[in-house]
C-alpha positions in Angstrom: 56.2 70.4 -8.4 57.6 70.9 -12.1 59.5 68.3 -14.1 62.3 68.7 -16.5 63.4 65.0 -17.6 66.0 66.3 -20.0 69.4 68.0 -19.3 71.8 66.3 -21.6 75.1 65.6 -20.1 78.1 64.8 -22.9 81.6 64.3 -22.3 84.4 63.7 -24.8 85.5 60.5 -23.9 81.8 59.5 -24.3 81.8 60.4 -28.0 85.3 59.0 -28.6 84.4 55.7 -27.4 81.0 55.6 -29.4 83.7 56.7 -32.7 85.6 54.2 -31.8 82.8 51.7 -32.0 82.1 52.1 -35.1 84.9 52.3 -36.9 84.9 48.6 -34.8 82.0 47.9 -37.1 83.0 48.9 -40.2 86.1 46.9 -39.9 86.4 43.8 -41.1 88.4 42.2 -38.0 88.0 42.2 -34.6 89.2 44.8 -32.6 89.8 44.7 -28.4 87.5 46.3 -27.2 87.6 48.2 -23.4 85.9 50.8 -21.2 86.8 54.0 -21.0 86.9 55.9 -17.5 85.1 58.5 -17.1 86.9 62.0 -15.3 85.0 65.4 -15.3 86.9 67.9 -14.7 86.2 70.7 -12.6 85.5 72.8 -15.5 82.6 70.8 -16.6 81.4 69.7 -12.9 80.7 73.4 -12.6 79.1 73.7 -15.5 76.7 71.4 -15.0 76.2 72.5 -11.1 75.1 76.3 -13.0 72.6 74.8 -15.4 71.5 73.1 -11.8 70.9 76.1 -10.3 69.3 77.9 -12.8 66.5 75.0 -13.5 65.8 75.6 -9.6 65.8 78.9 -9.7 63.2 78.8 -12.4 61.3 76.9 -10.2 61.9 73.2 -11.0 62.1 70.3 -8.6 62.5 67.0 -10.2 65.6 67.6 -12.9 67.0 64.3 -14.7 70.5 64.0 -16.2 70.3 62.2 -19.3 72.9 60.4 -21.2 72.5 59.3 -24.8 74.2 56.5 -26.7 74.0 55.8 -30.4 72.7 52.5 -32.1 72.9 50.2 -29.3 74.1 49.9 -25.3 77.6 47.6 -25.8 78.2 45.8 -22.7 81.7 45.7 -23.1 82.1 49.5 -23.9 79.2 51.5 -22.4 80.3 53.4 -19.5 77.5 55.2 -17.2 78.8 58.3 -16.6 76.0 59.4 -14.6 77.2 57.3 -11.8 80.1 59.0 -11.4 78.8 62.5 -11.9 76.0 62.6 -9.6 78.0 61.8 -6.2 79.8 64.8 -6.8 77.3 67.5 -7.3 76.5 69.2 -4.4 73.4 68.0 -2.6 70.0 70.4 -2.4 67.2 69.8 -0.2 63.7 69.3 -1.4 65.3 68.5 -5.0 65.6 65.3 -7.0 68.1 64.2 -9.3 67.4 61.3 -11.6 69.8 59.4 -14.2 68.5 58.7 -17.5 69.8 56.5 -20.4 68.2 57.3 -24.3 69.1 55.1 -27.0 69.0 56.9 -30.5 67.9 53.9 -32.8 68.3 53.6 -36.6 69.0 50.9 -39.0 71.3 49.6 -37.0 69.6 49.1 -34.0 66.1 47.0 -36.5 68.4 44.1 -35.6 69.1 44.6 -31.5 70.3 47.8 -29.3 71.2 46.0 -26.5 67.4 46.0 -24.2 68.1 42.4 -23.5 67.9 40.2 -20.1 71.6 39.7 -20.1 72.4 43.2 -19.6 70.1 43.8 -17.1 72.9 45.1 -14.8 73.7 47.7 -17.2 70.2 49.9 -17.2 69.2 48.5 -13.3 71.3 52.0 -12.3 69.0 54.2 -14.4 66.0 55.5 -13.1 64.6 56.4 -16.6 64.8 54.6 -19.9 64.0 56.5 -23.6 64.0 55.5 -27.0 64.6 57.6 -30.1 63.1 56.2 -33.0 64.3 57.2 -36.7 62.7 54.6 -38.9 59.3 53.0 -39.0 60.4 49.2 -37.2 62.2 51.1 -34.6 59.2 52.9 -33.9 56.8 50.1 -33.4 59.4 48.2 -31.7 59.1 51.3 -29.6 55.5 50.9 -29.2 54.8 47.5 -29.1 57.6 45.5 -27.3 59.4 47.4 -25.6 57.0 49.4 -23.9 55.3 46.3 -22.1 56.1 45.7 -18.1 59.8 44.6 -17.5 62.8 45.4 -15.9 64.0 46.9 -19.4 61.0 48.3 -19.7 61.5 51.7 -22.1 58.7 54.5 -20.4 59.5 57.5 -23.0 59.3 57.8 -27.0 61.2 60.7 -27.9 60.5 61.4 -31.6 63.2 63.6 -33.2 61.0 66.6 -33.7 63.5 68.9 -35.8 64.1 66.5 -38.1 61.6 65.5 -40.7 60.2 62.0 -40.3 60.0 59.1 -42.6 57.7 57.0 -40.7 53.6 57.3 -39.9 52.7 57.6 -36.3 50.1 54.8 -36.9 47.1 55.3 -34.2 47.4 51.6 -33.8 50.7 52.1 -32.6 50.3 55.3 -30.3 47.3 53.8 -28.9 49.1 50.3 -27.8 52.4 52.6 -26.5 49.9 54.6 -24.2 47.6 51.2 -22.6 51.0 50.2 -21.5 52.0 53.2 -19.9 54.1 54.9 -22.1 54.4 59.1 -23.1 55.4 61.1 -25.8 58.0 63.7 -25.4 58.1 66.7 -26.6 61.5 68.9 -26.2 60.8 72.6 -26.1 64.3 73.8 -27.4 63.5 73.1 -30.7 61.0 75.5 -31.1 63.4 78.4 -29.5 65.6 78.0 -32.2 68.3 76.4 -29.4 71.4 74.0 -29.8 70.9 70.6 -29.5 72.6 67.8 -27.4 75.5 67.0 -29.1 75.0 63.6 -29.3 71.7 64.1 -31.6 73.4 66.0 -33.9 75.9 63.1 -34.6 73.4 60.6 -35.2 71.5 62.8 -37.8 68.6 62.9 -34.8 68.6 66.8 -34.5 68.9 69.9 -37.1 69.4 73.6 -36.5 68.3 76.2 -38.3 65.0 77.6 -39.7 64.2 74.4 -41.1 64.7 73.1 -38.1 61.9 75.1 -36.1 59.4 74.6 -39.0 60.2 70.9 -38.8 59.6 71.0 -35.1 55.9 72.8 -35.4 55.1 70.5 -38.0 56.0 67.6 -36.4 55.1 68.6 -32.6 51.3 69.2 -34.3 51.3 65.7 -35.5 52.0 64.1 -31.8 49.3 66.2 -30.3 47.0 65.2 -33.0 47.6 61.3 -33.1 48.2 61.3 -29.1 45.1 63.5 -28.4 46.7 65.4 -26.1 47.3 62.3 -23.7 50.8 61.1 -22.2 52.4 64.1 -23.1 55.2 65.6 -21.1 57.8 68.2 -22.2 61.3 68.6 -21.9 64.2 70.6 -22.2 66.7 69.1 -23.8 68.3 72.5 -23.5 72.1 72.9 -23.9 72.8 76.4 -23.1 71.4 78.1 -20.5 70.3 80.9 -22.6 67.4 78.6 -23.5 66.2 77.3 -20.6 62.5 78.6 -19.8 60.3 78.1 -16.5 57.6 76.2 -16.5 54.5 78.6 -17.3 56.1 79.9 -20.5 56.7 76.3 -21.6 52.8 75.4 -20.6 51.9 78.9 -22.4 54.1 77.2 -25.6 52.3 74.2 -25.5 48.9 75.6 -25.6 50.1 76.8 -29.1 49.8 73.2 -30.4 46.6 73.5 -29.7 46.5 71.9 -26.8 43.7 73.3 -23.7 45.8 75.3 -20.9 45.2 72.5 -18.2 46.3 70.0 -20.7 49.7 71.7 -21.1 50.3 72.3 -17.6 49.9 68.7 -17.1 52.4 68.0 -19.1 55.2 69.3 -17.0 53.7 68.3 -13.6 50.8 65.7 -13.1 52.1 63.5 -16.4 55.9 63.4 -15.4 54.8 62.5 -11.9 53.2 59.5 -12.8 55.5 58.7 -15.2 58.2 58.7 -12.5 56.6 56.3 -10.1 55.9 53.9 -12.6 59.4 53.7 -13.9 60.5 52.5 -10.1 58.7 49.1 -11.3 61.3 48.4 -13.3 62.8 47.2 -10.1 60.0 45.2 -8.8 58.7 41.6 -10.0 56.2 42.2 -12.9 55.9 46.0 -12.7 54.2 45.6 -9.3 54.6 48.9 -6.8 55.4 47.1 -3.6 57.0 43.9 -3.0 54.8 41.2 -1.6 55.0 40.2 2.3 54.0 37.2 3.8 52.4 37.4 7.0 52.3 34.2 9.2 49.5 35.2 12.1 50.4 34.2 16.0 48.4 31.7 17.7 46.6 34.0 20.2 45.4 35.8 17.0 44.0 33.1 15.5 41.5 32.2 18.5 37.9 33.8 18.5 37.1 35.5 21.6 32.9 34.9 22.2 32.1 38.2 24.4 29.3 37.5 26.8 26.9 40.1 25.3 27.5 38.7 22.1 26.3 35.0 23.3 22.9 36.6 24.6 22.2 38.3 21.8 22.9 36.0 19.0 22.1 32.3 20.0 22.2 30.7 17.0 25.9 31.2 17.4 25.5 29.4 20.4 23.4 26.8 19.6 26.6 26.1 16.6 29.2 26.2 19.1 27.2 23.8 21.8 26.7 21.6 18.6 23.2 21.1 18.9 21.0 20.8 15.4 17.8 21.9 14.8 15.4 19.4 13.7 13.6 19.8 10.4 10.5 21.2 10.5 7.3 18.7 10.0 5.1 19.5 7.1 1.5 19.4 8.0 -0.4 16.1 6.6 -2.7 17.1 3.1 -6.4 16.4 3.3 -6.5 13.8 0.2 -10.5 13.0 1.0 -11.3 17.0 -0.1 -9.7 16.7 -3.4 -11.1 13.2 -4.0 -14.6 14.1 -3.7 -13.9 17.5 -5.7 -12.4 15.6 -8.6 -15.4 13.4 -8.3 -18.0 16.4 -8.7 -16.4 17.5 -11.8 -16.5 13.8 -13.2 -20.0 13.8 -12.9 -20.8 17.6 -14.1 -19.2 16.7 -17.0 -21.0 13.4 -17.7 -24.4 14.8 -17.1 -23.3 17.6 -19.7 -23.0 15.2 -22.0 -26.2 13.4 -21.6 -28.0 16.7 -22.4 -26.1 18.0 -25.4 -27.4 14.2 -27.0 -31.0 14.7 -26.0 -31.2 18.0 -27.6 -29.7 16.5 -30.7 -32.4 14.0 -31.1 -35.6 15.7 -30.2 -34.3 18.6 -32.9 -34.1 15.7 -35.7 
């Protein structure tokens, strides 16, 4: 079972309404502000339902749509348009499709992107959760809060590999991220040389280019290094389907991080498994796996059956249930008159010792 957690999915009306948000913010007044329906056209449903096919023909099973949004998730203008996609591709037995959300966080976001209680509604229809972190607070924000057990709980860092960073991956950090159960994502397309989502390259997140691939090695090294190879998985994140590669020439481009063989084929199969089942406690009280049941017993349960055997061969259990006690066992009455006379006898040895070491004394003066 292979896992590719990353096929962007962009639509126009998506990146108008992000434009149009902030142009809100740069404005000094207030502007209405709505949501914008969603329509794929037939055009782009079968585009999507080609780069589909092709993942499972490579030999993927588990393939997640992923939508990203810049800054921060807006309650009054995000739109999921995965919920409206997915009912209308065409259904394929023995594969699963999964909705993802990824937040791209800058500056912007140091003072909130939305992750909140109160919009709990809003990320409940996603079955994955990713953070992209630009700057050093939204990276330990990353780590440290918002990779903790909740509802809005966050269970992939994806680091902007083509890009050069201006943060420190502190171990501190990396090590905290992983105890809670988060991984590290590494996207294979920049290392191909491949277009990025779309999206990305907006919000200054992705590059092309030969500076972009020596970027990516660079940086790719680094996450192996601070991570030690652990709570890795690997993406696509692949655009055109030129680029898309099966899953033992991925696992063959991951062992040139460095990484050992078994390592990197873990990284596409046992890693993203695990990953998957813990993000379905999001829906369950304090990241527990299966709700709690009560179970009143019946009343013909609750009475102990003696068997007849059983009586013969254990009677103290019968002697409990007849109520009957034993009685405490008699202690055995001391002989005081043997230790007298002993502790007499050594009275009187030590006396008469004494009555000799004098004598001597005197007859020697």
């Amino acid at each position: 079972m292979f896992f590719d957690l990353n096929v962007p999915v962009h639509h126009l009306q998506q990146s108008s309404a992000q434009l149009g948000q902030t142009q809100a913010k740069k404005g000094k007044g207030k502007q209405p502000q709505q949501q914008v329906d969603v329509v794929f056209s037939a055009a782009q449903i079968g585009a999507i339902e080609a780069r589909i096919d092709l993942l499972v023909h490579l030999g993927y099973t588990v393939i997640a749509l992923n939508q990203t949004v810049q800054t921060a998730v807006v309650p009054k203008t995000h739109t999921n348009i995965l919920g409206c996609l997915v009912p209308q591709l065409k259904s394929r037995p023995g594969i699963l499709l999964l909705k993802r959300l990824t937040i791209i966080l800058d500056q912007d976001s140091e003072k909130g992107f939305g992750l909140t209680p109160a919009n709990a509604t809003i990320f409940k229809p996603y079955d994955l959760i990713a953070l992209v972190p630009t700057t050093q607070p939204t990276f330990s924000l990353a780590c440290l809060t918002h990779s903790q057990p909740s509802p809005l709980t966050a269970h992939i860092i994806s680091l902007p590999l083509t890009v050069r960073l201006d943060f420190r991956m502190k171990h501190t950090l990396v090590r905290t991220a992983l105890k809670n159960g988060a991984v590290f994502e590494i996207s294979y397309v920049g290392a191909i040389g491949g277009d990025n989502d779309a999206s990305l390259v907006e919000a200054g997140a992705a590059e092309s280019g030969a500076s972009a691939k020596r970027n990516w090695w660079a940086t790719a090294k680094e996450v192996t290094r601070v991570t030690k190879g652990k709570g890795l998985i690997v993406s696509g994140g692949v655009v055109a389907e030129a680029d898309l590669r099966a899953p033992k020439d991925v696992s063959n481009l991951i062992t040139l991080l460095g990484l050992p063989q078994e390592t990197g084929h873990g990284a596409s199969t046992k890693n993203p498994k695990s990953l998957v089942l813990r993000a379905q406690t999001r829906q369950t009280y304090r990241a527990v796996f299966s709700d709690p049941v009560l179970v009143i017993p019946d009343e013909a349960t609750t009475s102990i059956q003696i068997e007849p055997n059983a009586t013969q061969s254990t009677p103290s259990i019968q002697n409990a249930s007849s109520g009957e006690k034993k009685r405490p066992r008699e202690e055995e009455p001391e002989d005081t008159t043997l230790q007298k006379s002993a502790a007499a006898g050594a009275i009187a040895d030590g006396s008469s010792r004494k009555k000799k070491r004098k004598n001597n004394n005197q007859e020697a003066r």
